[in-house]
N, CA, C and O atoms as CSV, one atom per row, in Angstrom:
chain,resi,resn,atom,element,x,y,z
A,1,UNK,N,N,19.438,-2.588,-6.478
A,1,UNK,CA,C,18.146,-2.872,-5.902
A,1,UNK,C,C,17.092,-2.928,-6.989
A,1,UNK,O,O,17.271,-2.398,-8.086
A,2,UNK,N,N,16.063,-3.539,-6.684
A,2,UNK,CA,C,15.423,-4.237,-7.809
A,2,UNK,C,C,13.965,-3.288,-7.686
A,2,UNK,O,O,13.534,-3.184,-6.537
A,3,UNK,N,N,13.340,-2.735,-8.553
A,3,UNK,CA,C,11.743,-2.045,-8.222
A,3,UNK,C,C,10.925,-2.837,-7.733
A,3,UNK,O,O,10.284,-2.124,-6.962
A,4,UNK,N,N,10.532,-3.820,-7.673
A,4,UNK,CA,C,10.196,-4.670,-6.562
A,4,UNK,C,C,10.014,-4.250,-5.128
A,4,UNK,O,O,9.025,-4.200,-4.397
A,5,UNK,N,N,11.903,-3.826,-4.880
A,5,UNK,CA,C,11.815,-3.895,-3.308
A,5,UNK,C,C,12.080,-2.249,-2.778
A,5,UNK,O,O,12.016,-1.947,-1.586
A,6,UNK,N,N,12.346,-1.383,-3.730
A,6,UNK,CA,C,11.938,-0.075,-3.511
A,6,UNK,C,C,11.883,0.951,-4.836
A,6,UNK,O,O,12.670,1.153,-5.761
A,7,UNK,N,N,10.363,1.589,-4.422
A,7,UNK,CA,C,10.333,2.403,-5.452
A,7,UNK,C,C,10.597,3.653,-5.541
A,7,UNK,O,O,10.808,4.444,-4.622
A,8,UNK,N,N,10.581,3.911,-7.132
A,8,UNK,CA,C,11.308,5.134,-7.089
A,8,UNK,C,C,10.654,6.382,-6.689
A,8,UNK,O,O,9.492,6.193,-6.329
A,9,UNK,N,N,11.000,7.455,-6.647
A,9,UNK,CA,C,10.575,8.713,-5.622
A,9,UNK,C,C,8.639,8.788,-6.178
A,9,UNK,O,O,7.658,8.563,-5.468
A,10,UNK,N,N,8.675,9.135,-7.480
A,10,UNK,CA,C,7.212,9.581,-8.226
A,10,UNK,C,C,6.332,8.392,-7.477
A,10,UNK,O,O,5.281,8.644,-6.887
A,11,UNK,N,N,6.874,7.124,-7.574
A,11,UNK,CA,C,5.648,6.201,-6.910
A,11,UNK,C,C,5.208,6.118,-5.652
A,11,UNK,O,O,4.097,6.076,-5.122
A,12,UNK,N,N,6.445,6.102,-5.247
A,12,UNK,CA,C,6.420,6.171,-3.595
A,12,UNK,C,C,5.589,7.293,-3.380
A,12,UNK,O,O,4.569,6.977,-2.768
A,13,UNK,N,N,5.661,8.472,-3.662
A,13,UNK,CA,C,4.772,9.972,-3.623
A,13,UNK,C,C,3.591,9.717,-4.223
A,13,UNK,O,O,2.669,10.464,-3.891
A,14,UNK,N,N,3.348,8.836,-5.046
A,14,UNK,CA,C,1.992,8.633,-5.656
A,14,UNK,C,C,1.476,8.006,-4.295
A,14,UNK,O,O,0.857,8.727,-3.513
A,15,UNK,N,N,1.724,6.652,-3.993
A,15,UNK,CA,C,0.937,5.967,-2.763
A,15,UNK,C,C,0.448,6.614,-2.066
A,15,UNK,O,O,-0.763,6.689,-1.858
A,16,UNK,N,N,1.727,7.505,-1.320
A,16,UNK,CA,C,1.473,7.965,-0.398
A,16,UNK,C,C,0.353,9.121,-0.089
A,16,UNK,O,O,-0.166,9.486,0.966
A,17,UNK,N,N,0.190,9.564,-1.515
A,17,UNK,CA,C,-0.949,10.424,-1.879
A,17,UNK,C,C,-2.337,9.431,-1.550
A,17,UNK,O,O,-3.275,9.701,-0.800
A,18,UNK,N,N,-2.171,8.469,-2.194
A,18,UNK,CA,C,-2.880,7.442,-2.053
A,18,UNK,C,C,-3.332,7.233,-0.566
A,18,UNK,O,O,-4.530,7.354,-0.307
A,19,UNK,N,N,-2.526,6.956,0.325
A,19,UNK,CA,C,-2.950,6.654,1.848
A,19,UNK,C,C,-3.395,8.065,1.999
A,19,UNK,O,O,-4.396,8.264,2.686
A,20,UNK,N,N,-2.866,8.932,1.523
A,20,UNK,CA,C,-3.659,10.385,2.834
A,20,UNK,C,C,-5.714,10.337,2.389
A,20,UNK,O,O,-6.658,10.792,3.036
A,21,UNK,N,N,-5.688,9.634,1.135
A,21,UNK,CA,C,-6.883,9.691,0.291
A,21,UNK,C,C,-7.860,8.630,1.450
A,21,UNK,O,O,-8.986,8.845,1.900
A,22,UNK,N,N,-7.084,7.647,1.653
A,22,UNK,CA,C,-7.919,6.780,2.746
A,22,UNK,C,C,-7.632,7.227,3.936
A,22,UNK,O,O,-8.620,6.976,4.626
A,23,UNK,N,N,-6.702,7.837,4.676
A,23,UNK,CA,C,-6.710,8.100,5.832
A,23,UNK,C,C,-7.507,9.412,6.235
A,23,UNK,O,O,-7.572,9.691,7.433
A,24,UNK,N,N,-8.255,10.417,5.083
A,24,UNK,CA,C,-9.242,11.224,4.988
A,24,UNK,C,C,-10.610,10.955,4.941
A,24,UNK,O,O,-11.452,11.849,5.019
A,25,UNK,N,N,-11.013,9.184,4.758
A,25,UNK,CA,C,-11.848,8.816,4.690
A,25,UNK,C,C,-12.424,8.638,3.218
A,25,UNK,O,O,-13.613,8.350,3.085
A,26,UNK,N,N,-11.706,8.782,2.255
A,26,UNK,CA,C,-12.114,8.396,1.264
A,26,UNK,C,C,-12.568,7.205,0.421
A,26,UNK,O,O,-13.348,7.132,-0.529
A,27,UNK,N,N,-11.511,5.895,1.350
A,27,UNK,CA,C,-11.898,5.234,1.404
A,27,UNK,C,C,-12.740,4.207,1.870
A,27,UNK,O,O,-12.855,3.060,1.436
A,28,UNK,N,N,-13.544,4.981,3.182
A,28,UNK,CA,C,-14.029,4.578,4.333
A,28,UNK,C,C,-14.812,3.456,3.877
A,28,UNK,O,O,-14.594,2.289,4.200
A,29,UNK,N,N,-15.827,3.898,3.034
A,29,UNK,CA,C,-17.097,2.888,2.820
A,29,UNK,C,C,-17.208,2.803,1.516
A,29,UNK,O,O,-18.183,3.233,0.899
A,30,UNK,N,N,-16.092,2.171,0.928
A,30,UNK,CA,C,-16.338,2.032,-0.619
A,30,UNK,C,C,-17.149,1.209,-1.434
A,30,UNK,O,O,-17.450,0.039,-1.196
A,31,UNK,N,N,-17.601,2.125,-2.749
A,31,UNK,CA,C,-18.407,1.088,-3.340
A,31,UNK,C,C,-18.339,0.952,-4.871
A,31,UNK,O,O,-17.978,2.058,-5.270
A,32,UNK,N,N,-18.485,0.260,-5.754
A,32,UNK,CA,C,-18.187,-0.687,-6.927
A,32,UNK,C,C,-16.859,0.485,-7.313
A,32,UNK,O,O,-15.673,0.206,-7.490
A,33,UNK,N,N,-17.491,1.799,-7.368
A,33,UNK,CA,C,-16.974,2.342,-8.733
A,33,UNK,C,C,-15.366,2.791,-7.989
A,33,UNK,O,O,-14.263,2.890,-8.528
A,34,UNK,N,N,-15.824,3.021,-6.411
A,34,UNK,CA,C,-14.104,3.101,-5.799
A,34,UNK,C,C,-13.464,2.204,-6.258
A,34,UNK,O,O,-12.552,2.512,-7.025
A,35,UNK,N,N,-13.739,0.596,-5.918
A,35,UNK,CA,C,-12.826,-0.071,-6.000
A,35,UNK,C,C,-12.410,-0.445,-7.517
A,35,UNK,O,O,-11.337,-0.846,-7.968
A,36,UNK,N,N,-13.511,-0.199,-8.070
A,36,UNK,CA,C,-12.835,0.062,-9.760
A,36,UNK,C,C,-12.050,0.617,-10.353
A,36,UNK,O,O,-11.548,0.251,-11.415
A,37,UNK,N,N,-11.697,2.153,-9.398
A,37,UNK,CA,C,-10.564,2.750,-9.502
A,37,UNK,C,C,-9.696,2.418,-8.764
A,37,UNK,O,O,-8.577,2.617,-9.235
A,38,UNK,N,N,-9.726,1.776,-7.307
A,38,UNK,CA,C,-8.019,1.169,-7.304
A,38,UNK,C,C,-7.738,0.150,-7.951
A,38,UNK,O,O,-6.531,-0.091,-7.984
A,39,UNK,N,N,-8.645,-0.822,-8.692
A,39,UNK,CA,C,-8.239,-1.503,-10.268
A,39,UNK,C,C,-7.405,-1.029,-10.861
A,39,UNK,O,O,-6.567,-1.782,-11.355
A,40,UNK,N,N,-7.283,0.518,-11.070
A,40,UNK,CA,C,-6.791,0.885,-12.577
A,40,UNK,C,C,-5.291,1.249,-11.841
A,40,UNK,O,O,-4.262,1.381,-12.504
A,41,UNK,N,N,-5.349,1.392,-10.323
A,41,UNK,CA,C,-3.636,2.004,-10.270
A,41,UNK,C,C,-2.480,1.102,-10.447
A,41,UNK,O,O,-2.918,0.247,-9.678
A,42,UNK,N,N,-1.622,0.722,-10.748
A,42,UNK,CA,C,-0.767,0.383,-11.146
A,42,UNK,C,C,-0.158,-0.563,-9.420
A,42,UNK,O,O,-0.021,-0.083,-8.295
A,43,UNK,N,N,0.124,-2.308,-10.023
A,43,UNK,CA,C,0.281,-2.822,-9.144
A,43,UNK,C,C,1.076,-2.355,-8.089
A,43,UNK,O,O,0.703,-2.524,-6.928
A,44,UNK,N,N,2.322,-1.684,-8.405
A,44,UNK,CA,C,3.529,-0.874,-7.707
A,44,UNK,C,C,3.161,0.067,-6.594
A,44,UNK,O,O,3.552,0.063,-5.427
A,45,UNK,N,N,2.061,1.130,-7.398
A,45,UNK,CA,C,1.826,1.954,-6.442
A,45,UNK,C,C,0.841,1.340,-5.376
A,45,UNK,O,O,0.552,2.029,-4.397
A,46,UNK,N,N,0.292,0.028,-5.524
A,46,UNK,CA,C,-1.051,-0.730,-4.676
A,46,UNK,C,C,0.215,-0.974,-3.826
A,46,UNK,O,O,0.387,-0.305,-2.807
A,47,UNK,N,N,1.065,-1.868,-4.193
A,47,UNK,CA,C,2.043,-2.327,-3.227
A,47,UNK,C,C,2.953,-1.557,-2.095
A,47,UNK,O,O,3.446,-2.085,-1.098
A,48,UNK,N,N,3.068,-0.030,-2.535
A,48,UNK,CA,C,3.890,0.922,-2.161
A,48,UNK,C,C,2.611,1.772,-0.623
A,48,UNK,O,O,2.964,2.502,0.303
A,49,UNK,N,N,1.390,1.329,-0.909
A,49,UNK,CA,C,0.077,1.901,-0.871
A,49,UNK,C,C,-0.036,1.323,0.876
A,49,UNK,O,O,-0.060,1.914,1.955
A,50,UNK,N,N,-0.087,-0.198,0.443
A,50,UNK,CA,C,-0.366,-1.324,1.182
A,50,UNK,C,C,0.557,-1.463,2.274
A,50,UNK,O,O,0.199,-1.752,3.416
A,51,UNK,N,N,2.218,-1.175,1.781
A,51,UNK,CA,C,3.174,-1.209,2.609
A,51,UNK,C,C,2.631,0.374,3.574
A,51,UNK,O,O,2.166,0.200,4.701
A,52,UNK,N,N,2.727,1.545,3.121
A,52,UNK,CA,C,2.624,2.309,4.068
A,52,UNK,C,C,1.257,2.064,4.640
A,52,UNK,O,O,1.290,2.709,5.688
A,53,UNK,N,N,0.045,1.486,4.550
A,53,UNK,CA,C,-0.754,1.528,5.320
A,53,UNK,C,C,-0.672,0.400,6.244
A,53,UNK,O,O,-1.311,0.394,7.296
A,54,UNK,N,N,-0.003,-0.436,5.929
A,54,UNK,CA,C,0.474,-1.679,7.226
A,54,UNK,C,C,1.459,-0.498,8.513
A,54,UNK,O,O,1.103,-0.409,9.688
A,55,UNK,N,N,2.631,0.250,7.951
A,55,UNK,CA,C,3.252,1.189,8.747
A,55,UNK,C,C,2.082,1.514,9.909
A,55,UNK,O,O,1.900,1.012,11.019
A,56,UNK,N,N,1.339,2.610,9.151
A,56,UNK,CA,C,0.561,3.544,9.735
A,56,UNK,C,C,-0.166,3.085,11.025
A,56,UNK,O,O,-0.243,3.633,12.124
A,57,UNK,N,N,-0.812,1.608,10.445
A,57,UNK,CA,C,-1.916,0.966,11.291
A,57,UNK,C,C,-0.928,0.087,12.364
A,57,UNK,O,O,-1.454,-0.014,13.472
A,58,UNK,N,N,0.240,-0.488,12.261
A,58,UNK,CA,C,0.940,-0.817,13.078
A,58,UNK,C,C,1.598,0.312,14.143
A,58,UNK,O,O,1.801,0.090,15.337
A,59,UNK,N,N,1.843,1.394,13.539
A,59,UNK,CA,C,2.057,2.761,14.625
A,59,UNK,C,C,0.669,3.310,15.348
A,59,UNK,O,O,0.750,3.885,16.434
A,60,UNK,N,N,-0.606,3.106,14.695
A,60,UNK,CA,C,-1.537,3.525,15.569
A,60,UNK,C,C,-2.123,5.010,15.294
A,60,UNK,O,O,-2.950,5.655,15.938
A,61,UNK,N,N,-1.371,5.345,14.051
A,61,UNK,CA,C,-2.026,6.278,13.784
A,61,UNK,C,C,-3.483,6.556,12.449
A,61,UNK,O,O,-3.803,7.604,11.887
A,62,UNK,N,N,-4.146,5.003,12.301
A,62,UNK,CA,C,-5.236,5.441,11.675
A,62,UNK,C,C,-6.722,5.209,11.958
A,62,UNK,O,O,-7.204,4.127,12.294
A,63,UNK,N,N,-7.117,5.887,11.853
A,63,UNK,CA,C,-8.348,5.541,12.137
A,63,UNK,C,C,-9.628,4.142,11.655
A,63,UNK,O,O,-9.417,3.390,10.703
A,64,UNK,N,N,-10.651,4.075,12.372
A,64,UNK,CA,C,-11.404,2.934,11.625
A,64,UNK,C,C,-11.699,3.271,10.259
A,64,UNK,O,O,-11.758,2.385,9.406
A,65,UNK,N,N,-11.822,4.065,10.078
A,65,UNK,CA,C,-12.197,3.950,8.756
A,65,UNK,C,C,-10.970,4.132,7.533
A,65,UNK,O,O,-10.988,3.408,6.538
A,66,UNK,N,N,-10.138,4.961,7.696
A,66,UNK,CA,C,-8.847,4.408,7.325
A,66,UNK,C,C,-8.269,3.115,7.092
A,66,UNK,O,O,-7.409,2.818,6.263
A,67,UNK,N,N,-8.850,2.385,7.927
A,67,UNK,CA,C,-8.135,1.127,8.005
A,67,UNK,C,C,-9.097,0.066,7.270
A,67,UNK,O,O,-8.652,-1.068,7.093
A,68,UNK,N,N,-10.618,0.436,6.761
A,68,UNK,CA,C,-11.283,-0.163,6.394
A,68,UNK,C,C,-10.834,0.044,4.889
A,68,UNK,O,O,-10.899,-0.856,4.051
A,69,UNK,N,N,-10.300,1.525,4.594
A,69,UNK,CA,C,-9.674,1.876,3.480
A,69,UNK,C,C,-8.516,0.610,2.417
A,69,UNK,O,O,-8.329,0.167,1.284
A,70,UNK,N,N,-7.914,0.532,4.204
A,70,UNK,CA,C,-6.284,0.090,3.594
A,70,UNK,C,C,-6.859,-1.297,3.496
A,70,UNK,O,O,-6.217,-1.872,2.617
A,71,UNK,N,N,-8.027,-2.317,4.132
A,71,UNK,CA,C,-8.352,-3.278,3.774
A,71,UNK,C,C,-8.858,-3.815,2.559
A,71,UNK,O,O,-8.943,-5.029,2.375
A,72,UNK,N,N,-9.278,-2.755,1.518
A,72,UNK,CA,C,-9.572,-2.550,-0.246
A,72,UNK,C,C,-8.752,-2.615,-0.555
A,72,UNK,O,O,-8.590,-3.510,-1.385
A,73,UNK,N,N,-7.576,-1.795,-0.201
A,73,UNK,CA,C,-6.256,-1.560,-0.852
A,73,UNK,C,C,-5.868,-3.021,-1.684
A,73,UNK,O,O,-5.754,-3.520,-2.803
A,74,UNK,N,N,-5.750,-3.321,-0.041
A,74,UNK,CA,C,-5.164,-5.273,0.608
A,74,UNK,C,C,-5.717,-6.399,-0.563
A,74,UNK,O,O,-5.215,-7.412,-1.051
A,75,UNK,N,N,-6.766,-5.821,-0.716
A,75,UNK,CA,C,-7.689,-6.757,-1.443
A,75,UNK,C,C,-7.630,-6.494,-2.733
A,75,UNK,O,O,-7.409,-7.418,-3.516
A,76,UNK,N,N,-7.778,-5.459,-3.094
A,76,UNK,CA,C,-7.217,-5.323,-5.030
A,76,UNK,C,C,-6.013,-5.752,-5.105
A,76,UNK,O,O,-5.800,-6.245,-6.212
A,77,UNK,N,N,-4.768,-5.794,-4.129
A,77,UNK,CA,C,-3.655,-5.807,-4.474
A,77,UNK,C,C,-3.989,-7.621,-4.334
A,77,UNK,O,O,-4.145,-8.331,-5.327
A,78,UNK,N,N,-4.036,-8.019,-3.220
A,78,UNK,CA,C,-4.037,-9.413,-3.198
A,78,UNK,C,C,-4.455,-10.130,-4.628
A,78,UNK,O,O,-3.724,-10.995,-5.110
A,79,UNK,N,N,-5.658,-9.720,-5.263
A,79,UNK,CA,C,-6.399,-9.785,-6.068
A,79,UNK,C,C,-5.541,-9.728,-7.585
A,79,UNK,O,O,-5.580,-10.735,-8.291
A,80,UNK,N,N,-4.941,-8.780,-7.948
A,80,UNK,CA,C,-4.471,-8.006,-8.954
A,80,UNK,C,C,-2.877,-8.765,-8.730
A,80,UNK,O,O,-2.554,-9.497,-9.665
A,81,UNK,N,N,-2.195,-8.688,-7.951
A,81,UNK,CA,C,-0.404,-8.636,-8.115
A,81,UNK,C,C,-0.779,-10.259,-7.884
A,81,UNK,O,O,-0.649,-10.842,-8.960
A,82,UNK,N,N,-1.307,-11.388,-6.547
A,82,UNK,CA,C,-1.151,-12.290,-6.641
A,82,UNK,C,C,-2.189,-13.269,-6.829
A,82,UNK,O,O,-2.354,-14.109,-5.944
A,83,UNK,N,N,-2.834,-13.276,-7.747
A,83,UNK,CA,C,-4.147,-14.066,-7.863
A,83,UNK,C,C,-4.892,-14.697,-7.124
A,83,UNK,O,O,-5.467,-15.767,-7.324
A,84,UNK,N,N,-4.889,-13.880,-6.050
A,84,UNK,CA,C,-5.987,-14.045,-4.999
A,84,UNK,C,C,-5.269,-14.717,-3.624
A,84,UNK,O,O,-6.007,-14.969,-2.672
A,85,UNK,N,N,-4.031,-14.964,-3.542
A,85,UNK,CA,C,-3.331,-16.248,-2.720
A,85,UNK,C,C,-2.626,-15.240,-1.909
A,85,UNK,O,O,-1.784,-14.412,-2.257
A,86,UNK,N,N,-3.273,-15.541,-0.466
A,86,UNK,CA,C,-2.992,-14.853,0.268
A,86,UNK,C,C,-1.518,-14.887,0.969
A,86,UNK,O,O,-0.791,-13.963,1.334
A,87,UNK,N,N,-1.352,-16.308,1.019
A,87,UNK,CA,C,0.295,-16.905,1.460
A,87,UNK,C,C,0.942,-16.037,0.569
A,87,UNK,O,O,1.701,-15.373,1.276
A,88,UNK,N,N,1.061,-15.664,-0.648
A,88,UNK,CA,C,1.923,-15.062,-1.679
A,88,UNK,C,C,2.097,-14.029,-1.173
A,88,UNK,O,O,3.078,-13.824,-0.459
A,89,UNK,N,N,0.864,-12.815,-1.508
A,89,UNK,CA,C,1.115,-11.780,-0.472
A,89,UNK,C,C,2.027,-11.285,0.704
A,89,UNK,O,O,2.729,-10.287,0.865
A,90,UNK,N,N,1.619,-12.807,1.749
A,90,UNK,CA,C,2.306,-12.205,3.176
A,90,UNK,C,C,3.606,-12.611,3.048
A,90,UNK,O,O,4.383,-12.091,3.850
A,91,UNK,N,N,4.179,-13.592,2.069
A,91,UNK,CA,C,5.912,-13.723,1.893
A,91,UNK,C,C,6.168,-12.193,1.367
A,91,UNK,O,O,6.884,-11.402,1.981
A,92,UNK,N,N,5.522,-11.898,0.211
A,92,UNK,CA,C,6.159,-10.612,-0.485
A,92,UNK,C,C,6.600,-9.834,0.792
A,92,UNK,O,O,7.756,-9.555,1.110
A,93,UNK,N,N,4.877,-9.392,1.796
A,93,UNK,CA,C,5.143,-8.374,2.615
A,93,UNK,C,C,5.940,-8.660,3.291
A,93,UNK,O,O,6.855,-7.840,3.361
A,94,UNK,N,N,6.043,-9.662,3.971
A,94,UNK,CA,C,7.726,-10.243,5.256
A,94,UNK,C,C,8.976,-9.321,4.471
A,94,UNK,O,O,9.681,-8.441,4.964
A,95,UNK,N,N,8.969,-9.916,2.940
A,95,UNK,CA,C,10.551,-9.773,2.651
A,95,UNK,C,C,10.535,-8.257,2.571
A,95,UNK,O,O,11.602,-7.670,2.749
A,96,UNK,N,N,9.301,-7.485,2.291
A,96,UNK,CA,C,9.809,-6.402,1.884
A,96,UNK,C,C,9.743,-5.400,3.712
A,96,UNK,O,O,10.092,-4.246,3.958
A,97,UNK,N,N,9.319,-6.171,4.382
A,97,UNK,CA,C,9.587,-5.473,5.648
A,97,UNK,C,C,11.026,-5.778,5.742
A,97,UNK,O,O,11.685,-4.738,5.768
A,98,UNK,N,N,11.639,-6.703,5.793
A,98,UNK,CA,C,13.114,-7.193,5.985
A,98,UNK,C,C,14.126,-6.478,5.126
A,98,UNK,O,O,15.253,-6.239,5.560
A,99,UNK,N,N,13.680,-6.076,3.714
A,99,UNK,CA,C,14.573,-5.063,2.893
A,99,UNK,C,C,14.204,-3.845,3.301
A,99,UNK,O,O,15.153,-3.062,3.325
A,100,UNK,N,N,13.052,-3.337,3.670
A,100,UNK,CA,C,13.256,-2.048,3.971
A,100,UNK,C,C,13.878,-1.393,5.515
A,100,UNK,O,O,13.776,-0.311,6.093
A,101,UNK,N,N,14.535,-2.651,5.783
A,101,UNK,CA,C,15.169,-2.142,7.312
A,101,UNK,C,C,16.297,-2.245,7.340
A,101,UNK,O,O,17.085,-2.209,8.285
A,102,UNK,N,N,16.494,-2.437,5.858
A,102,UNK,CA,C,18.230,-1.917,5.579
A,102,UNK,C,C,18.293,-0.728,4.671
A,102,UNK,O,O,19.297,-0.273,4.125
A,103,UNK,N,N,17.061,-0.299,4.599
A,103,UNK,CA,C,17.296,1.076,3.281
A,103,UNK,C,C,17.519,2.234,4.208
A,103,UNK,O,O,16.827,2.382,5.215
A,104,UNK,N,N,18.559,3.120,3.845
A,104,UNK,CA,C,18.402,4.183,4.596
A,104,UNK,C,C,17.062,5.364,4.416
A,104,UNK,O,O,16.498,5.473,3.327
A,105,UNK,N,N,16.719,6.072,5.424
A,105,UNK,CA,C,15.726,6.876,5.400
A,105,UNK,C,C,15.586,7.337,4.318
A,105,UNK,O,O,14.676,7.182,3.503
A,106,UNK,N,N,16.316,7.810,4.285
A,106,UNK,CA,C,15.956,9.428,2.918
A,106,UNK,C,C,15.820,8.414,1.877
A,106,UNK,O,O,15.241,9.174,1.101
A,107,UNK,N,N,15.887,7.219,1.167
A,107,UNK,CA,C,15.427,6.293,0.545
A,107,UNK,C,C,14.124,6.394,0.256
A,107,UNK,O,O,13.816,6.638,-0.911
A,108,UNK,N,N,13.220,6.248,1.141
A,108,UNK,CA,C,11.983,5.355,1.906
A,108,UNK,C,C,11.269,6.647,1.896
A,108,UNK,O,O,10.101,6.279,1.769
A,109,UNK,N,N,11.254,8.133,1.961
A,109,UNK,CA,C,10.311,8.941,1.902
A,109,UNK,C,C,10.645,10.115,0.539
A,109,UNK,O,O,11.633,10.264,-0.181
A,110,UNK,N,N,9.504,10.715,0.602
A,110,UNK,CA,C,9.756,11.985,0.031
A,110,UNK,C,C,9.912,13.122,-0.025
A,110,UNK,O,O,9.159,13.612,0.816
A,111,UNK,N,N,10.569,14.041,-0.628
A,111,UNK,CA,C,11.366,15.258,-0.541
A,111,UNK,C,C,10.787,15.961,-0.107
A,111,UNK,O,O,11.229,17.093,0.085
């Protein structure tokens, strides 16, 4: 399996640190200097970030402002991994919904 389509434990645990940061509202109402810092995180963990906050908001468990969070996310990553092209993006995300529904659990979270 390729890092691409799953990452390894430290990143995956980084993101996910990452979403509890917006799903606390940290990211609620961001401004220059937030999104300057999700600039600096590393495309992987944006991607790892993005995937669990599509999860979350498709299960129903985040809030508005959470979700205004994961829409920065969306947007540095769009921005940063595919030069702005949104079609690019939503193939990546398709395939990587489609590979991750063959990974077994204990894969996909952390310890």
């Amino acid at each position: 399996m390729s890092t691409s389509r799953v990452l390894n434990r430290p990143r995956k645990c980084a993101a996910t640190m990452l979403l509890c940061q917006i799903a606390g509202g940290a990211f609620a109402a961001p401004d220059p200097a937030q999104i300057g810092r999700l600039r600096q995180i590393p495309v992987e963990e944006l991607k790892a970030t993005y995937l669990n906050c599509n999860r979350e908001v498709l299960a129903g468990r985040l809030d508005r402002g959470a979700i205004m969070g994961c829409s920065v996310v969306y947007e540095v990553l769009k921005e940063k991994a595919f030069g702005g092209d949104f079609a690019k993006l939503l193939t990546w995300s398709r395939a990587q919904e489609i590979a991750s529904d063959n990974l077994p659990r204990a894969a996909a979270s952390c310890p």
